[in-house]
N, C-alpha and C positions, 0 to 999 in steps of 0.2 A: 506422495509427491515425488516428482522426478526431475532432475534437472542434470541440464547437459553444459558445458562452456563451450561455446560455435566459433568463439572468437578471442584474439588476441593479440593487441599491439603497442608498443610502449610499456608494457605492463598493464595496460588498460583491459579489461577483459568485458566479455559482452556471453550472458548467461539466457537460456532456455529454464524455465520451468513449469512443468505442466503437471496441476492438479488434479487428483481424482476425487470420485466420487464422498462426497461426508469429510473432505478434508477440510479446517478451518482456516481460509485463506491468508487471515492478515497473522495470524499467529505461526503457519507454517512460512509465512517470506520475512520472518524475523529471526524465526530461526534458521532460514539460508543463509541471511544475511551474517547472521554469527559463524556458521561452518564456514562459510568461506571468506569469511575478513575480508565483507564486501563493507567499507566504511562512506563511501559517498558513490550515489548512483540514482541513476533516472530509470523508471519503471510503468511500463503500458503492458496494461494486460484488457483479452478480450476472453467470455465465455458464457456461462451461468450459474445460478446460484438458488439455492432451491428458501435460503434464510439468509436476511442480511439485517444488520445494524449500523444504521444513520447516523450521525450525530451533527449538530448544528451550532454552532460556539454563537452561544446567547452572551451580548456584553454588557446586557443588565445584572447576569450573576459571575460572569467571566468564567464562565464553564459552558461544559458541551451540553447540549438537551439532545435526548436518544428518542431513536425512534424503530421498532423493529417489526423488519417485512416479514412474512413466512407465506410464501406462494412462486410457485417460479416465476425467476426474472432472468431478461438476458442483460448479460454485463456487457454495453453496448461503448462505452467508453471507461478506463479505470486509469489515471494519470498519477504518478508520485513520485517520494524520493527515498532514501536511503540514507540519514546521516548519524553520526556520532549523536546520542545523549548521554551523557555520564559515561563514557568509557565505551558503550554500547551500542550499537547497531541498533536504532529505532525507524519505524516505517509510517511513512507518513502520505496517507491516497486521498485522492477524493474519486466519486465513479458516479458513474449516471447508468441507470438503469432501464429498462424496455419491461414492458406489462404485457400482458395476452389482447388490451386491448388497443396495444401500440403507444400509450402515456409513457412517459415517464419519471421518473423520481429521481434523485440523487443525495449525494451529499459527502462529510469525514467519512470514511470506512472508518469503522472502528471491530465489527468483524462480519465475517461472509463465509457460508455452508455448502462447497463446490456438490454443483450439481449439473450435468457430468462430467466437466471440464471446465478449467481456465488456466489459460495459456499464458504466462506473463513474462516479457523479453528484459532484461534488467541489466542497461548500461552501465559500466560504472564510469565517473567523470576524473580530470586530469587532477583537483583537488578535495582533498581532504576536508568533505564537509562536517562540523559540530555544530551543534545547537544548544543553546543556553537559554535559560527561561528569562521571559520577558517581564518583569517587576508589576506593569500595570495589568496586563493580561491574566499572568502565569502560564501561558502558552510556550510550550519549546519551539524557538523560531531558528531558524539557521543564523550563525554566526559567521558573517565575513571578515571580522576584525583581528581574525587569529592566524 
């Protein structure tokens, strides 16, 4: 993984990173997110992925139900965000994917196996996002109350 800062204003900064090959996507933008005390930020990434794992928040058990690709896919759309969990930089996407026969799938990223690239631009926003678990769900949802 490699990442560059392209931009900077107010203190707000605006981040390049681009994956390589066999990188584990959602576990290497968690840990960007920690080296550079990036604590709230918007994040779109395009590219592909050779393994990824879905997840689908079933609210019969208020948990995720997973589901995992291994075939290449192109990451035709990957939308998130960046905010505090417990002190912590946590990441939070959802993406949609492209098949060889032009379908697609989607869903949480919960992880993804860069194959041979994804390129992900990661704004960070004017406030200090946290997230606190939600009692009926147990979901970490973003907190505006703070």
């Amino acid at each position: 993984m490699r990442a560059k800062q392209v931009y900077e204003n107010d203190g707000l900064r605006t981040f390049v990173v681009v994956m390589d090959k066999d990188d584990e996507a959602f576990g290497q933008l968690t840990a960007f997110a920690g080296e550079h005390r990036v604590t709230a930020a918007g994040l779109t990434a395009v590219g592909a992925a050779r393994a990824v794992t879905l997840g689908y928040f079933d609210l019969s058990i208020c948990d995720y139900r997973s589901t995992e690709f291994t075939e290449q896919l192109e990451v035709l759309s990957l939308v998130g965000d960046i905010a505090l969990k417990d002190g912590e930089p946590a990441v939070h996407a959802h993406i949609t994917l492209g098949r060889k026969d032009s379908s697609t799938i989607g869903g949480h990223l919960q992880s993804l196996t860069v194959w041979p690239t994804l390129e992900v631009v990661v704004n960070e926003t004017p406030a200090q996002l946290a997230k606190k678990v939600d009692p009926e769900t147990g979901l970490a949802l973003i907190d505006l109350s703070g």
